[in-house]
C-alpha positions as CSV (number, residue, x, y, z in Angstrom):
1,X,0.0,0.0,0.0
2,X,1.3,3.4,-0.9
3,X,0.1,7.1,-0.7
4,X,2.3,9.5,-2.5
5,X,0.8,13.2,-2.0
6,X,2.9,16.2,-3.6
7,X,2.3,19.7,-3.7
8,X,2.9,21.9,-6.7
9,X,2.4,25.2,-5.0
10,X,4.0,26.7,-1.7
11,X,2.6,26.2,1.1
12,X,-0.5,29.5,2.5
13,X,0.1,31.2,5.2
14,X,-2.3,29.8,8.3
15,X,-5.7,31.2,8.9
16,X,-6.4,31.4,5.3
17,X,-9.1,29.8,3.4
18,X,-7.2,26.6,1.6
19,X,-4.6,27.0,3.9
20,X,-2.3,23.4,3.9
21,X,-4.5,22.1,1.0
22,X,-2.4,20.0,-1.8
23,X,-3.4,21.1,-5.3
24,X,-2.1,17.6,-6.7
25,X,-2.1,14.2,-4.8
26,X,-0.7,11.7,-6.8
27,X,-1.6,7.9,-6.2
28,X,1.0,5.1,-6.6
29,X,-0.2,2.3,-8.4
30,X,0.4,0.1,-5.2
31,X,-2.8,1.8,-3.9
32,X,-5.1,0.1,-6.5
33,X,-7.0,-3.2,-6.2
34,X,-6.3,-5.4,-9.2
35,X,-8.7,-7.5,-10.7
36,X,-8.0,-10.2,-13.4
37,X,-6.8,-13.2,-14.1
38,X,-2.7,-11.9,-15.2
39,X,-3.2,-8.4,-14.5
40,X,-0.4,-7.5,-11.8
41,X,2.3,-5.4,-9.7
42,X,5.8,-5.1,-11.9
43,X,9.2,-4.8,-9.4
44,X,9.7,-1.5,-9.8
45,X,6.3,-0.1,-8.6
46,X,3.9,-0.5,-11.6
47,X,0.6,-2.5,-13.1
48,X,0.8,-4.3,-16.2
49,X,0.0,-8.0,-17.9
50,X,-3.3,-6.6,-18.5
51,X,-4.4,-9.2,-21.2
52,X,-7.9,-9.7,-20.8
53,X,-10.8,-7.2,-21.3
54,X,-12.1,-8.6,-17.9
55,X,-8.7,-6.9,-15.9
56,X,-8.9,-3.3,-14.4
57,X,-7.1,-1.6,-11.7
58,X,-9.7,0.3,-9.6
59,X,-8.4,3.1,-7.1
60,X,-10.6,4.5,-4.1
61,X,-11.0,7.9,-3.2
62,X,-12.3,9.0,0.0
63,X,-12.7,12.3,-0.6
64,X,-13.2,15.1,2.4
65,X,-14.2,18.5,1.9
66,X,-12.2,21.7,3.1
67,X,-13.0,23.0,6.1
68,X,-11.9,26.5,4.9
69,X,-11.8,26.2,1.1
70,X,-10.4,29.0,-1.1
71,X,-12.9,30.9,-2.5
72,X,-12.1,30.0,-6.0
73,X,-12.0,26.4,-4.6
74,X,-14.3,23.5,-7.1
75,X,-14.4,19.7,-7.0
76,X,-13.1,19.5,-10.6
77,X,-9.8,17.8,-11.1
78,X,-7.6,16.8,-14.4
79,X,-6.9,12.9,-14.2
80,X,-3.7,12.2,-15.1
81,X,-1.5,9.4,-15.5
82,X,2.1,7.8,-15.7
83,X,2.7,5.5,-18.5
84,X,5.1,3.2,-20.3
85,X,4.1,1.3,-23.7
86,X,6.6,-0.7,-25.8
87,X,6.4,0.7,-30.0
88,X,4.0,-2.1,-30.5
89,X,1.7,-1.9,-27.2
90,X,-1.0,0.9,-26.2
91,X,-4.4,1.8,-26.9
92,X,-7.6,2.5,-25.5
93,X,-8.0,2.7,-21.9
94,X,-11.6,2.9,-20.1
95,X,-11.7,5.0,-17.2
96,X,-14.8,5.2,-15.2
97,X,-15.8,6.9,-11.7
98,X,-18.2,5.0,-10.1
99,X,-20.0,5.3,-6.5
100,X,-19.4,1.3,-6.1
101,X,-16.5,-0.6,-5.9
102,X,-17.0,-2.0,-9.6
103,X,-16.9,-0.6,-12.7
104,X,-20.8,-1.2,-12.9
105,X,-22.1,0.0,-9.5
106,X,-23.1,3.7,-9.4
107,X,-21.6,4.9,-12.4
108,X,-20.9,8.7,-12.8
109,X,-19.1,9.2,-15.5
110,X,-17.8,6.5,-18.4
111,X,-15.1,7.9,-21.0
112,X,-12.2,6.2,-23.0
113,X,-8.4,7.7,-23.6
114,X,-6.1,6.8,-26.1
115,X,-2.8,5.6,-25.0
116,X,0.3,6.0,-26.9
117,X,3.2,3.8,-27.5
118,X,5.9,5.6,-25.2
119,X,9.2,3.8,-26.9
120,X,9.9,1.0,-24.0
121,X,7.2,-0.1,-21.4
122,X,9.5,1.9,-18.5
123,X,9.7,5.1,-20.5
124,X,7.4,6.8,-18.5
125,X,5.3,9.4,-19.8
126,X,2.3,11.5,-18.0
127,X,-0.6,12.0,-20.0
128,X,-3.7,13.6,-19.2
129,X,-6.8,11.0,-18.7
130,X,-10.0,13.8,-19.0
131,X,-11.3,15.6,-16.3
132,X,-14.2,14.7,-13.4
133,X,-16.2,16.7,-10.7
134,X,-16.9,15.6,-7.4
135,X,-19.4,17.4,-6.0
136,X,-19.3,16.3,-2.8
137,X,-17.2,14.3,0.1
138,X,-17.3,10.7,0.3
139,X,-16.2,7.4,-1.2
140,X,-15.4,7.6,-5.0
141,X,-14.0,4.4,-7.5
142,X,-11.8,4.6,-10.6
143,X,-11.7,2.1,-12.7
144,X,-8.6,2.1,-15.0
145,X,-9.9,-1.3,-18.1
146,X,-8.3,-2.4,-21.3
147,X,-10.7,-1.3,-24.1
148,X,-9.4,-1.2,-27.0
149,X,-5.4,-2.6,-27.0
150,X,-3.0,-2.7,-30.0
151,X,-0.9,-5.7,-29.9
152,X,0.0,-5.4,-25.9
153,X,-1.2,-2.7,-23.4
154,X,0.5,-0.4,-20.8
155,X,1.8,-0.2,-17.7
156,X,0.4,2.5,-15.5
157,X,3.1,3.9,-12.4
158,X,0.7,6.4,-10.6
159,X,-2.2,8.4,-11.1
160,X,-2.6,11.9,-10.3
161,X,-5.4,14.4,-9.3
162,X,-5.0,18.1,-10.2
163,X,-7.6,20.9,-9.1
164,X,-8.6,23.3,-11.7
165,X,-8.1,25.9,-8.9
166,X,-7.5,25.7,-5.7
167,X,-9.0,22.0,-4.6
168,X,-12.6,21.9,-2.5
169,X,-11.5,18.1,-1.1
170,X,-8.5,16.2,0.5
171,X,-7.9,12.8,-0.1
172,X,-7.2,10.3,2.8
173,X,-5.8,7.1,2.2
174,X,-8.5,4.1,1.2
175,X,-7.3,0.4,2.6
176,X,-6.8,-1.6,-0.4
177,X,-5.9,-5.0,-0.6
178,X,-2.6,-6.0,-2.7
179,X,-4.1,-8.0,-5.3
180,X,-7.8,-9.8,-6.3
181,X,-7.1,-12.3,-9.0
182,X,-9.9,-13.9,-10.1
């Protein structure tokens, strides 16, 4: 289980609104349940073997609002993601926020990304996975499946949540267990 949270801006100054709140909190992919029958952690901190349309990595967000948000502060937030694809792997990945531990419980919001071949499956790249709005606290799912792959998929390192503005939530970490192999 890991929890990597980074902050892009300084630090405000106490006893203002937002004050301490992280603008990006990044997720390692040790933090997400993995479902499938070859899907799995790589030795250097990643998720890949995802061969079968029926294998998804899901992360949970407990999200908790701000007790003194910034006024310009919104529950929107770019989804982003590190990636590594060999010249011949990639494609289209499914991402979907759900209230419900399963891609098909509660869904909020479905969409699909392209993924590009990177140049070797640990030439990491970030690349921006579409935006979503939570617009309130509480448990959230994303679920991270293999749509559409070209000859082999990806491997995914982390997964990052960027406010628009200054963020409305925090983040705690969700217990997860290491692996669900079906």
């Amino acid at each position: 289980f890991a929890f990597i949270q980074k902050t892009a801006d300084k630090p405000k100054k106490a006893g203002v609104p937002g004050a301490g709140t992280q603008k990006k909190t990044k997720f390692a992919a040790s933090a997400m349940k993995l479902t499938g029958p070859k899907i799995k952690y790589g030795g250097s901190g990643f998720i890949g073997w995802w061969y079968t349309k029926d294998s998804f990595a899901s992360l949970s967000l407990n999200a908790s609002k701000i007790e003194e948000p910034a006024k310009d502060a919104t529950g929107k937030y770019y989804l982003k993601a590190t990636v590594g694809a060999a010249n011949h792997a990639g494609g289209d990945l499914q991402v979907v926020l759900t209230s419900g531990p399963t891609p098909k419980e509660g869904v909020i919001k479905k969409w699909e990304v392209e993924v590009k071949p990177t140049g070797n499956w640990e030439a990491w790249k970030e690349v921006t996975l579409g935006g979503i709005n939570l617009e309130k606290e509480g448990q959230y799912f994303l679920h991270f499946l293999m749509h559409r792959p070209n000859e082999e998929f990806i491997n995914l390192r982390d997964i990052t949540l960027e406010a628009h503005t200054s963020p409305a939530f925090s983040f705690k970490k969700a217990k997860v267990k290491k692996q669900a192999n079906s």
